[in-house]
VEXVO-638192 format. One record per residue (C-alpha): residue in one letter; x, y, z. Coordinates in steps of 0.05 Angstrom, whole numbers, padded with zeros to 5 digits, m for minus. Layout:
<site resn="A" c1="X" c2="Y" c3="Z"/>
...
***
This chain:
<site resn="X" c1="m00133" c2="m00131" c3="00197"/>
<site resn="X" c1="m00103" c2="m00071" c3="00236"/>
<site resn="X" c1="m00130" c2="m00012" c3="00224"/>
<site resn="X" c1="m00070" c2="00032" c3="00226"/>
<site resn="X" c1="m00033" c2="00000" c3="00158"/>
<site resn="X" c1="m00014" c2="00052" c3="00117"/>
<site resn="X" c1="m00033" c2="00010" c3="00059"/>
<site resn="X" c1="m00108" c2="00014" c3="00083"/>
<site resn="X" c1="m00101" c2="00098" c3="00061"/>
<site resn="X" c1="m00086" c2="00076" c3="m00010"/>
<site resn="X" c1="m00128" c2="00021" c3="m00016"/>
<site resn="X" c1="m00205" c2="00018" c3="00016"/>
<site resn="X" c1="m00247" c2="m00029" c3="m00032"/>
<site resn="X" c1="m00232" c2="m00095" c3="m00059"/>
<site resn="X" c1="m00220" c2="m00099" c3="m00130"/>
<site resn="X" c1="m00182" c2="m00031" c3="m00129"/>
<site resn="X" c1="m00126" c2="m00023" c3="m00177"/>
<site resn="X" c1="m00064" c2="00022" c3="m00176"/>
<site resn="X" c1="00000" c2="00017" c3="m00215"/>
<site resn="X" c1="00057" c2="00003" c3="m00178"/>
<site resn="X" c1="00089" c2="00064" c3="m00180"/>
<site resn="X" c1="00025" c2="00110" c3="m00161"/>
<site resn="X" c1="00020" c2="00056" c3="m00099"/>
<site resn="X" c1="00089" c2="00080" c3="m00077"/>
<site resn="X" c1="00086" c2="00145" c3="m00094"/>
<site resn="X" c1="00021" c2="00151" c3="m00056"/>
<site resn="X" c1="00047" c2="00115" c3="00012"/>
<site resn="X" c1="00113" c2="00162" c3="00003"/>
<site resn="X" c1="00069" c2="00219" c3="00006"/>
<site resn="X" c1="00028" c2="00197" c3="00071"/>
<site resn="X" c1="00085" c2="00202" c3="00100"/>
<site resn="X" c1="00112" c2="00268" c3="00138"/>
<site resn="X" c1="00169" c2="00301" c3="00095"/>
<site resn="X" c1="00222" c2="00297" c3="00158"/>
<site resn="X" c1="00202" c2="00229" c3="00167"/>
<site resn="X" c1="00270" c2="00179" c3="00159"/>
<site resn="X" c1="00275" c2="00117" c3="00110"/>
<site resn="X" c1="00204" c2="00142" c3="00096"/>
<site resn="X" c1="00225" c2="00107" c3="00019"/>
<site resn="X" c1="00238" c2="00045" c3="00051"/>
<site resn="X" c1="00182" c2="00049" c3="00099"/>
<site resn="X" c1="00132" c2="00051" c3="00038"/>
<site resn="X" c1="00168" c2="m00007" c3="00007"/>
<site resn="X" c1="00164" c2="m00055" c3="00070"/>
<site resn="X" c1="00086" c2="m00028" c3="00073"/>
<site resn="X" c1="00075" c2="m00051" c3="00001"/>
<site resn="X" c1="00106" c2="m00121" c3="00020"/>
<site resn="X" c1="00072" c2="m00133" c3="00083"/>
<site resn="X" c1="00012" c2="m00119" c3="00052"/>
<site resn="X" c1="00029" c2="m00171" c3="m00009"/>
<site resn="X" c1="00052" c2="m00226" c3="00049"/>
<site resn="X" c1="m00006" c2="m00212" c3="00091"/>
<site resn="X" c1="m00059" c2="m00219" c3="00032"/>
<site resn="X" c1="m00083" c2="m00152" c3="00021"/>
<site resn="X" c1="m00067" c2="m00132" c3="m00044"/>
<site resn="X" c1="m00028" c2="m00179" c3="m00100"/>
<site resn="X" c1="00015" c2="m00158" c3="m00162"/>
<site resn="X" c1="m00016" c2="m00164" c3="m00227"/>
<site resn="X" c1="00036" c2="m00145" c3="m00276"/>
<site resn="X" c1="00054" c2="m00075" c3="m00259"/>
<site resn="X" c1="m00012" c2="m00061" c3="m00219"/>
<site resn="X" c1="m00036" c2="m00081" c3="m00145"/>
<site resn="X" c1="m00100" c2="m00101" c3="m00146"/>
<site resn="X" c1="m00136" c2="m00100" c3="m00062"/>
<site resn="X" c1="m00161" c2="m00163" c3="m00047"/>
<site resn="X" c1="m00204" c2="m00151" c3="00016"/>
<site resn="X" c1="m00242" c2="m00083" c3="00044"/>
<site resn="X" c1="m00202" c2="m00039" c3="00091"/>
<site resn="X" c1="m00262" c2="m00032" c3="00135"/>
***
């Protein structure tokens, strides 16, 4: 697992739960206001994160699946 995802700032423990919209809102916010497609940014970190295993959808939640460490 790298350790620079920006998903790994939102989610550190397994078994944590956000709802989809606080997971965007909280990568949008990592993100430096003048930074560009920083919307679309958080969206590709949310599905590389799903692809690569680290956190799945449960209805409208993510739910981490491994530690960050």
């Amino acid at each position: 697992m790298q350790k620079n995802m920006l998903i790994t700032k939102i989610f550190k423990n397994k078994g944590e739960k956000l709802t989809k919209e606080e997971t965007y809102d909280r990568l949008v916010n990592l993100m430096s206001p003048e930074s560009k497609y920083k919307e679309q940014k958080a969206l590709g970190a949310i599905g590389g994160a799903i692809s690569h295993g680290y956190i799945k959808e449960c209805g409208k939640y993510y739910i981490c699946t491994r530690d960050s460490q």
